[in-house]
N, C-alpha and C positions, 0 to 999 in steps of 0.2 A: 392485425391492424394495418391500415394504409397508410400510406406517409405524402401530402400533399406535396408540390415543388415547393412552395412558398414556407415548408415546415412549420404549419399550422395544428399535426398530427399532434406536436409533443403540446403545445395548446389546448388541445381537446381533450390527451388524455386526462388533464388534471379538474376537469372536469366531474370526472366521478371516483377519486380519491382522496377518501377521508383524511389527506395529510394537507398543510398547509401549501395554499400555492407558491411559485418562484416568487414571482412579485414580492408576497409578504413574506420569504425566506429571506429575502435581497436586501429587506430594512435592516437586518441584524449585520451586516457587513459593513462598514464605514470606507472601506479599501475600493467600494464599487461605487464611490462618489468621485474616486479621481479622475484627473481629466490629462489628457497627453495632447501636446499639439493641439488643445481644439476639438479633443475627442472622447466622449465618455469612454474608462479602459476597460477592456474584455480579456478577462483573465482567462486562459488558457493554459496555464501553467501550474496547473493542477497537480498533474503526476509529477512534478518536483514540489509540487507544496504547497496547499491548500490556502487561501486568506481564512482568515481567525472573527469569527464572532465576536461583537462583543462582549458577550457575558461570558465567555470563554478569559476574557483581559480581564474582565470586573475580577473575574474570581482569581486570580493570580494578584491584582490588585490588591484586593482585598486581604489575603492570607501575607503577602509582603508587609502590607501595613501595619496589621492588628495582630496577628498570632504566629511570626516570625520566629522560630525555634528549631534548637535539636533535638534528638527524640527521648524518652522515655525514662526522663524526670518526672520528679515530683511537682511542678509549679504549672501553672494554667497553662501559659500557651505551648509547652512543652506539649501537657496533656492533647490540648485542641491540635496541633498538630499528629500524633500519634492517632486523634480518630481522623484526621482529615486525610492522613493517608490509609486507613482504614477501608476509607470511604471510596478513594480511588484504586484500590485492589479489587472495592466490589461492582463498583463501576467498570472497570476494566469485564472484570468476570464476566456483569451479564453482556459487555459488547463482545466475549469471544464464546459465550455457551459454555463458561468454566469455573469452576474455584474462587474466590479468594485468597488461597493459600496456592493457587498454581498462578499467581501472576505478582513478576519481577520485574521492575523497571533497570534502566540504565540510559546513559549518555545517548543512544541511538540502535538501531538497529545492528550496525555493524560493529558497534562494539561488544554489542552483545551475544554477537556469532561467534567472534572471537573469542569471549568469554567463555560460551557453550563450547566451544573447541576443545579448548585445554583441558577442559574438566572430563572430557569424554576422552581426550586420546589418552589418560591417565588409565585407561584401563584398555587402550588399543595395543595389539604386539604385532610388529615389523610384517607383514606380510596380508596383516587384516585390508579391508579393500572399506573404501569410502564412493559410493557414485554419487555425481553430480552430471549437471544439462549446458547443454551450450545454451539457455531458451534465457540463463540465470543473469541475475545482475549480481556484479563479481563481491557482493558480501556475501553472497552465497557460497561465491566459491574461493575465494582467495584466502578465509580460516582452515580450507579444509585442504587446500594446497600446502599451507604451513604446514599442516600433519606430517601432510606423506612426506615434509621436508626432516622434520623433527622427531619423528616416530617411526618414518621406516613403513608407511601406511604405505599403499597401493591407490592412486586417485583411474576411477575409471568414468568416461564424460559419455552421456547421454546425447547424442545426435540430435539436432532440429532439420527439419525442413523446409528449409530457407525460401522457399514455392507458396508454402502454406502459413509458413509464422505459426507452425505446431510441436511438439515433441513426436520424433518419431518412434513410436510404440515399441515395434519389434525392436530396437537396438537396446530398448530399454529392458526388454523381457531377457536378452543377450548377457546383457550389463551386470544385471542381480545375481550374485553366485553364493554358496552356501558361504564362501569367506567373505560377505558385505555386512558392515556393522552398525550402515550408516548411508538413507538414500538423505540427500539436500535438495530436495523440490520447490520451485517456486510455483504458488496458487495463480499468478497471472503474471503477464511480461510485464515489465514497466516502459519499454519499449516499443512492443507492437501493441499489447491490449486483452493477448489471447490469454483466455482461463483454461486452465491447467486441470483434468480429470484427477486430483489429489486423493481424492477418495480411492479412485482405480489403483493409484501408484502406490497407496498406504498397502492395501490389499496385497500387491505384489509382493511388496517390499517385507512383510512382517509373515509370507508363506518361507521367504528364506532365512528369518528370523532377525531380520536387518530392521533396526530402531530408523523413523523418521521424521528429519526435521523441516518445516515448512516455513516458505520464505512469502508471508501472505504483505508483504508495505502496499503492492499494488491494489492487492484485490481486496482487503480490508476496506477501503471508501468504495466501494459497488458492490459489496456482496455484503451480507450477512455472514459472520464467520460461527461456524457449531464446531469448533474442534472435538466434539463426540465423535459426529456424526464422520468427520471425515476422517476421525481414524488415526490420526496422526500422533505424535508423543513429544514435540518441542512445536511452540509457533511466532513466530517477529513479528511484530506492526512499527509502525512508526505513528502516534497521534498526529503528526505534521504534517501528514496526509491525509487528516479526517477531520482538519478544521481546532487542530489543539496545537500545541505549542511543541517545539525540537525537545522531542527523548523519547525513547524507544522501550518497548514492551515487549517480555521474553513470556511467554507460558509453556509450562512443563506440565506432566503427569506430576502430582504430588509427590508420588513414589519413587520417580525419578529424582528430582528435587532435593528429595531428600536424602539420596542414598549417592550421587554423585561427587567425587572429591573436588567441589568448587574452589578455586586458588581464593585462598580468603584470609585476614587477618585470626590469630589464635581467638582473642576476644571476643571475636565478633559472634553473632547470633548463629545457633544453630539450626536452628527449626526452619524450614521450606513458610514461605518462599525469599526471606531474608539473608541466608545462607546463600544465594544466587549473586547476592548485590555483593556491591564494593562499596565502602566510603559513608559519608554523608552523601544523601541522594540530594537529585533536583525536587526537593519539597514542591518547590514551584510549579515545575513542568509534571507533576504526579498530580494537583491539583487541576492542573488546566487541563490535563486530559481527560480527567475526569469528567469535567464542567462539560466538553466537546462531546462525549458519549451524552449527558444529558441534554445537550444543544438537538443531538440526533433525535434525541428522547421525544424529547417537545412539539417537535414537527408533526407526531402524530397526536388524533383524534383521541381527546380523554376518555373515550369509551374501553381503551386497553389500559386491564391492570395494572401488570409489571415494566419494569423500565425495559426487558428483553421482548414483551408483546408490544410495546410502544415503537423498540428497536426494529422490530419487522416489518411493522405498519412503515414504519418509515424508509427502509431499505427497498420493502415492494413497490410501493409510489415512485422511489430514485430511479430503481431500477426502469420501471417504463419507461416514465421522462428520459431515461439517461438513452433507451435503446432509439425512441425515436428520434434523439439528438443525434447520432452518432449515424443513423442509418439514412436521415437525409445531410451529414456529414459526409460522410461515405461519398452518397449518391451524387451531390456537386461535385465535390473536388477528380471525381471520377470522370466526371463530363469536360475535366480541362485540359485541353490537349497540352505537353510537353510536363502533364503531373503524374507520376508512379505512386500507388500505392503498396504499405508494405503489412502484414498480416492477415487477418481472418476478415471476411466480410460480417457485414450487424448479421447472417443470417446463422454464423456461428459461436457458441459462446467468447463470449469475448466484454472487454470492459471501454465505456464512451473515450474511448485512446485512441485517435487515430495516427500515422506513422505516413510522412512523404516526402516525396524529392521533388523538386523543380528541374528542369532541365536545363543546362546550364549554369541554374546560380546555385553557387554553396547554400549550403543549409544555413548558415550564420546572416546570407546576404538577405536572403529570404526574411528571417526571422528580423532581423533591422526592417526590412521596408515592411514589415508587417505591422513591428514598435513605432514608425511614423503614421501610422492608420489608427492605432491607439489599441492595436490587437498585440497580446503580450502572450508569446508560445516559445519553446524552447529549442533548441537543435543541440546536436554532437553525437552520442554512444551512451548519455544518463547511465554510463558506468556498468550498461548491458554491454562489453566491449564484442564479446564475441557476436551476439546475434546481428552487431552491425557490420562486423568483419566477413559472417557468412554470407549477409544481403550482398556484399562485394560493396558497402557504402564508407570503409574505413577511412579515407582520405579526408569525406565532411559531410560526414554523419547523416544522420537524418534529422528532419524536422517535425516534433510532436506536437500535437494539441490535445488536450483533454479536456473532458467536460463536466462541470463540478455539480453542485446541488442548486448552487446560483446562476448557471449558465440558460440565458433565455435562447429561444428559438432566431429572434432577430440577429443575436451575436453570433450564432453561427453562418447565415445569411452573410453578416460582416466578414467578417473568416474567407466562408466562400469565392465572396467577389475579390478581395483584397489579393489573394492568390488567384486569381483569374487575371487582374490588374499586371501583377507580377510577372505570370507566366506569359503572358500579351507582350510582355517589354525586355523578354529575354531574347 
């Protein structure tokens, strides 16, 4: 595909994809009617967290109202909640190509690693080795740090190549030794944008017999996740990145799930994937994520069966719109003298995240004169601490924008010039 200057490309592709256009994506968001200064706002602040559908609220709404319970009683809404989160573990499943019974909610992603942590170093002994990436945002790595604090593990880190905004390969094939019991890969940066060969790294990692967990929050909203296909044996999302509500989703191998000594109340449930959890869950946030998989659902053409052929129609459509976004993205802010670019170009995989500096101005000063324009993007390290420390950007950070399922071709345009504006007046 071509990508006109006026980024009309991502316009035309939706032209001959049977998914609903942006336009009629953009009525289901109430958040994209607000106005700043004078300005209709262009949400850019995606890769920290998506705005929220409505029917995504209805149906939290609604399950607060009407069928508010604990579980697995005898009286109604006891009942209707035990199927409603039934319904969200299958929901879940077909948005990761999985189970039912392999998908555990909790509080968020990171506490969910954490959780997986424990329960894995319960069978680690003092010398076993853990590899993790410098590529990782630090939920990835900072449970597995605990380890090697707590168990006597061996942490060994995965090089990036701060040039390319990639993992460097060979350090990684270095890294794996017959004592690894445990690679922590992230499927894409949340930082630079770049997607992660996780299938390649499963492959490695499981020749030296080494279990692996995948840190997919980013690449979850631009990819289709098949954890068959990539091999992997744990995987994180975060629905609040997919247009659902704050809480995080663990999936395991069943087999795993079930044979791991999860830290868990005597009482509580045995069976995978409830033996994972803690507590009384966020009923709420397990429904909304759910609704959010079906929000994806919807976007495509009724002519797909299942909610996971619906799920693809709609990811493949994203995905275009999202590369033409991103690549006449790219291509302006490229064109602005005193702006650096930090990752993969669109012409490598990579997710619509783009990563930059202004010359001169902090990242934070930037991201303000942007919020006066009615463009709302984020700066700092998004908790990737090292990838920003390798760029040599640790003082003040970088500034991200990403581009969501609602972001039109015009609001990049805005983007564009607005940081042209910026870098004019540094």
């Amino acid at each position: 595909m071509s990508y006109d200057h006026d980024g009309t490309a991502a316009k035309r592709s939706e032209q001959a994809i049977p998914v609903a256009p942006t336009s009629e994506i953009r009525t289901h968001f109430p958040a994209l009617e607000r106005r700043s200064r004078n300005h209709t706002v262009a949400y850019f602040d995606g890769p920290g967290g998506t705005q929220v559908p409505r029917g995504v609220v209805e149906a939290i709404t609604d399950y607060l109202y009407f069928h508010n319970a604990n579980t697995h009683w005898d009286y109604p809404s006891s009942v209707e909640t035990d199927a409603a989160i039934a319904y969200a573990r299958a929901a879940l499943a077909d948005f990761l190509g999985a189970l039912p019974s392999e998908i555990a909610f909790g509080a968020n992603m990171t506490t969910l690693t954490f959780h997986l942590s424990r329960a894995l170093g319960r069978q680690l002994d003092p010398g076993d080795e853990i590899v993790v990436t410098e590529l990782d945002h630090h939920a990835n790595v900072a449970p597995w740090q605990a380890l090697a604090r707590e168990r006597g593990v061996m942490l060994r880190t995965v090089k990036m190549r701060p040039e390319a905004g990639q993992l460097d390969w060979n350090d990684l094939r270095q890294q794996l030794t017959p004592r690894t019991k445990l690679l922590a890969i992230g499927a894409a940066s949340n930082a630079l944008g770049t997607i992660t060969d996780v299938r390649g790294a499963c492959e490695m990692a499981h020749a030296v017999g080494a279990l692996v967990f995948v840190d997919a929050v980013h690449y979850a909203p631009h990819e289709l996740v098949d954890v068959r296909h990539m091999g992997c044996d744990f995987l994180a999302c975060s629905p609040y990145k997919f247009y659902g509500p704050h809480t995080g989703v663990l999936w395991g191998r069943e087999d795993l799930l079930q044979s791991l000594d999860f830290p868990k109340l005597l009482p509580a449930p045995e069976a995978a994937p409830e033996r994972a959890e803690t507590g009384t869950q966020n009923h709420e946030g397990m429904i909304g994520a759910a609704a959010a998989v079906d929000f994806l659902a919807s976007l495509a053409d009724a002519q797909h069966n299942t909610r996971r052929e619906r799920l693809q129609a709609t990811f493949d459509a994203l995905h275009t719109r999202g590369t033409a976004l991103v690549t006449r993205l790219w291509q302006g802010l490229s064109s602005i003298e005193k702006v650096r670019l930090y990752g993969p170009p669109p012409r490598m995989p990579r997710t619509p995240t783009v990563a930059f500096t202004v010359q001169g101005r902090p990242s934070v000063e930037v991201v303000r004169c942007l919020a006066d324009k009615g463009i709302f993007a984020s700066h700092g390290d998004f908790y990737a601490t090292t990838v920003v420390e390798r760029l040599g950007q640790s003082g003040e950070g970088l500034v991200r924008a990403g581009c969501a399922c609602y972001t039109t071709a015009d609001e990049v345009e805005r983007l564009i010039e607005g940081v042209g504006e910026i870098a004019c007046g540094s």
